[in-house]
C-alpha positions, -999 to 999 in steps of 0.1 A, spaced: -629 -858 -729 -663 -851 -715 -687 -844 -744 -720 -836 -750 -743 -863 -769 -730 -858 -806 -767 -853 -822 -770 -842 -855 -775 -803 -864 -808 -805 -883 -819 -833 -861 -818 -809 -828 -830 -784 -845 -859 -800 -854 -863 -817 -817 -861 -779 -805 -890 -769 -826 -910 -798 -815 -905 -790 -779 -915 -751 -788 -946 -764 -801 -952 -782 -770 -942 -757 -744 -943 -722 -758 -931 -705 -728 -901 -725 -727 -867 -703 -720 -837 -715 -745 -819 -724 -711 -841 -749 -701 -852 -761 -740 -808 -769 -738 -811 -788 -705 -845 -808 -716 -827 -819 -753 -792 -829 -733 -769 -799 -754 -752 -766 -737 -771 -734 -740 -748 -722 -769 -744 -755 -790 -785 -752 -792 -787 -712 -801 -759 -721 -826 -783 -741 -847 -800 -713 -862 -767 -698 -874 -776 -682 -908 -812 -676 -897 -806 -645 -875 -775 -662 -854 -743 -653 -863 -708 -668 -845 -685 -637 -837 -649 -635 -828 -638 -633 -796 -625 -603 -797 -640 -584 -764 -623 -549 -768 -634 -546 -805 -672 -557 -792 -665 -532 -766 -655 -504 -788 -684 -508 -813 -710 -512 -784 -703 -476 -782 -720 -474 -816 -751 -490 -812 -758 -469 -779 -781 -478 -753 -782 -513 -739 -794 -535 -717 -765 -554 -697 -775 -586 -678 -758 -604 -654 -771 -633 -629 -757 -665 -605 -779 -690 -585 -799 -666 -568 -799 -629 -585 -803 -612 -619 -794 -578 -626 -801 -562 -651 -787 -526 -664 -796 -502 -690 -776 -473 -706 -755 -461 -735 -723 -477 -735 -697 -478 -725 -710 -477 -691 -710 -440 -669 -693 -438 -635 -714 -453 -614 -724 -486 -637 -690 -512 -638 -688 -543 -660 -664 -565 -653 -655 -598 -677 -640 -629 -661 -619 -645 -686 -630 -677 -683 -667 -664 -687 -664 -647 -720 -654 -677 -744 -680 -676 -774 -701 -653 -782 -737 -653 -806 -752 -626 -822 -790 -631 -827 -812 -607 -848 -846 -615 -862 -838 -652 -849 -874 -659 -831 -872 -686 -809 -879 -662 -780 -844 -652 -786 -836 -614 -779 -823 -596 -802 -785 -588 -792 -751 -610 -780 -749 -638 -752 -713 -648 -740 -706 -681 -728 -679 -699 -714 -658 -729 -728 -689 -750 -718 -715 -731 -738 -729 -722 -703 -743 -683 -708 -725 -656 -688 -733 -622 -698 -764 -611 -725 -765 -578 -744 -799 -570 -751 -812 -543 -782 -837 -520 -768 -861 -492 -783 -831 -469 -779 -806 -491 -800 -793 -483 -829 -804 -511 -853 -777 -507 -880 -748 -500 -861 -757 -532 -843 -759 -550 -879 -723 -530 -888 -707 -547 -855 -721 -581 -863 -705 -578 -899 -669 -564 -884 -669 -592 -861 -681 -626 -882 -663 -655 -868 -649 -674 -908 -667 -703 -891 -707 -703 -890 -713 -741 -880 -728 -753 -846 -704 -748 -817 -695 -786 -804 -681 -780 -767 -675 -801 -739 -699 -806 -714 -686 -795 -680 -670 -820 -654 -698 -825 -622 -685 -807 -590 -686 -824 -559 -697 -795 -536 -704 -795 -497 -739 -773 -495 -733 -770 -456 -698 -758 -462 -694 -722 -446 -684 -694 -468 -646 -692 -473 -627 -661 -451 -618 -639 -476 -587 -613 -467 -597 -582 -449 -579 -552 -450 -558 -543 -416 -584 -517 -406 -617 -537 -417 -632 -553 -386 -639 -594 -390 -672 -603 -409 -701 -610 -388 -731 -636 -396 -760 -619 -398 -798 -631 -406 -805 -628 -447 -835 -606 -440 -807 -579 -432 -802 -575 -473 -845 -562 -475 -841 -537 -445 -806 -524 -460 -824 -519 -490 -855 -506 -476 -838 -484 -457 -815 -468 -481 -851 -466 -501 -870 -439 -477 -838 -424 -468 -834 -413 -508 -797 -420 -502 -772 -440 -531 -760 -476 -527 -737 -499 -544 -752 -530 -556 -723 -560 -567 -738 -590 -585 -707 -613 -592 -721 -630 -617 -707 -664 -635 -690 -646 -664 -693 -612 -654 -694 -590 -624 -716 -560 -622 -713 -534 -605 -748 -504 -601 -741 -469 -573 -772 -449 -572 -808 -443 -557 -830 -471 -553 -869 -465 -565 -887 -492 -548 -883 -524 -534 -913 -551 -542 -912 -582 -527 -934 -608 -553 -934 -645 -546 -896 -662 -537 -882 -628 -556 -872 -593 -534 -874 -566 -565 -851 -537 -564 -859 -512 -593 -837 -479 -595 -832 -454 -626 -819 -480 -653 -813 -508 -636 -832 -541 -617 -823 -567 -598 -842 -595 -591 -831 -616 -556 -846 -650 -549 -841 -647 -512 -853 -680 -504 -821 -692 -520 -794 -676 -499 -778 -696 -469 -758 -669 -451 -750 -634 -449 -723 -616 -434 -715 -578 -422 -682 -562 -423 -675 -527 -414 -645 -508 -410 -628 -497 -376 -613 -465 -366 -608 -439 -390 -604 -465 -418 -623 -456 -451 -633 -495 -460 -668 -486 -469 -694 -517 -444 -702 -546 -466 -728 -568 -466 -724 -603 -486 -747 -629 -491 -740 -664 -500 -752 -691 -518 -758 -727 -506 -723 -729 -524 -705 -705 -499 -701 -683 -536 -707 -647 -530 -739 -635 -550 -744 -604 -539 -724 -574 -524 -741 -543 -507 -716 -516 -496 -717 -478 -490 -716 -456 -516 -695 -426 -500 -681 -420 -464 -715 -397 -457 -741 -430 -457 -713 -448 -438 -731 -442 -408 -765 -454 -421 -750 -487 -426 -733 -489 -396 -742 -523 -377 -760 -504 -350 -785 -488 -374 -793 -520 -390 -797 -538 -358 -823 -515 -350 -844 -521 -378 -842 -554 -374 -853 -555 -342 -881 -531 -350 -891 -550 -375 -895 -583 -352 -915 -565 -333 -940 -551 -356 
């Protein structure tokens, strides 16, 4: 079996503080990948001191979520994070979606420090994190503390798991052809810069979009109005009313448009790709009235409006 480096508890533990002293700014992710463990073996440590192991029992966590009221939700992949706020469980136009594989383990942290955030990460069967549930202002503090209690996992040691196998990818490979329906015209390849006018557009027009980030554990799903888009360094900003998504444009290889054809109600799509040929994020049309306004032609347009400005 593939393992991690079998380092002792308090002997990590005490390499993580030393590398906290050294570089304050340092996310837990990245303190995991410098001291050779998995994201969730290294949180794990501080079980007893504001980390607690719960049971894997996702429609118990989801039921008292419902408790502890409003939430931030955060989901990412290589190349965008999006984040969601709002009582749980989620209203009609906010959809969270677990991948089994993705939700595996699962850490509560309250009062931990570390720059940890006080709420639940999920991580896979490699300690990898998937999905984070975040306390805000708006929480309630001792429901949260009841749902930790319900859902104690008998075992509070450090998780051990197995580091995950190396994948041989092709970064050139094109994006596989996913199954249309019958009345969806075939995907086009368009230039990424399509995803900033979309969003621009459906900006000043005031109108709703649906925003999919299919993230490594969990795929989110946010319809509604979009406030502002803010481009700042390699990230495109998208803020709306409870939600953010941060893109990293830079990072995307390809993009394709797919619209529907004839009086079929397939809402156009627009997907963007990793270097991986893995879907990252999904923009489609909220309702059959903004059809039109993403409707190839229209897009097009702005494009070539904007090449010419």
């Amino acid at each position: 079996m593939n393992t991690t480096t079998h380092v002792p508890s308090a002997e990590l533990h005490t390499r993580w503080c030393r590398l906290i002293s050294e570089r304050p700014y340092l996310g837990t992710a990245d303190a995991a990948r410098a001291l050779g463990v998995s994201h969730a073996e290294l949180v794990s440590t501080r079980c007893g001191q504001g980390v607690v192991r719960l049971r894997p029992d996702w429609p118990a966590l989801f039921r008292a979520l419902a408790a502890v009221g409003t939430v931030t939700m955060q989901t990412r992949n290589e190349c965008a994070v999006h984040t969601v706020t709002g009582a749980f469980p989620p209203h009609p136009g906010w959809h969270v979606r677990p991948h089994a594989e993705g939700w595996q383990h699962a850490l509560a942290t309250l009062g931990a420090g570390f720059g940890l955030r006080d709420g639940i990460g999920v991580f896979d069967g490699h300690g990898r994190l998937t999905h984070e549930i975040q306390l805000t202002a708006l929480s309630d503090d001792k429901a949260f503390r009841a749902l930790i209690e319900a859902l104690r996992a008998t075992d509070q040691t450090r998780l051990r798991l197995p580091a995950p196998l190396p994948t041989v990818r092709a970064p050139t490979a094109p994006p596989p052809r996913r199954r249309q329906p019958d009345c969806a015209s075939a995907p086009i390849i368009v230039p990424v810069r399509t995803a900033f006018h979309v969003l621009t557009h459906f900006t000043q027009r005031h109108l709703p979009i649906r925003l999919v980030v299919p993230g490594t554990g969990t795929t989110q799903t946010r319809s509604g109005l979009i406030a502002g888009v803010i481009e700042a360094g390699p990230w495109l900003n998208v803020l709306g009313d409870g939600f953010r998504l941060h893109l990293r444009e830079r990072d995307v290889s390809e993009a394709r448009y797919a619209a529907s054809s004839g009086d079929c109600p397939v809402a156009p799509t627009l997907t963007l790709f990793d270097r991986h040929a893995e879907p990252v994020l999904i923009l489609r049309a909220c309702n059959p009235c903004t059809h039109e306004e993403f409707h190839w032609g229209t897009l097009r347009a702005r494009l070539d409006h904007a090449c010419a400005a």
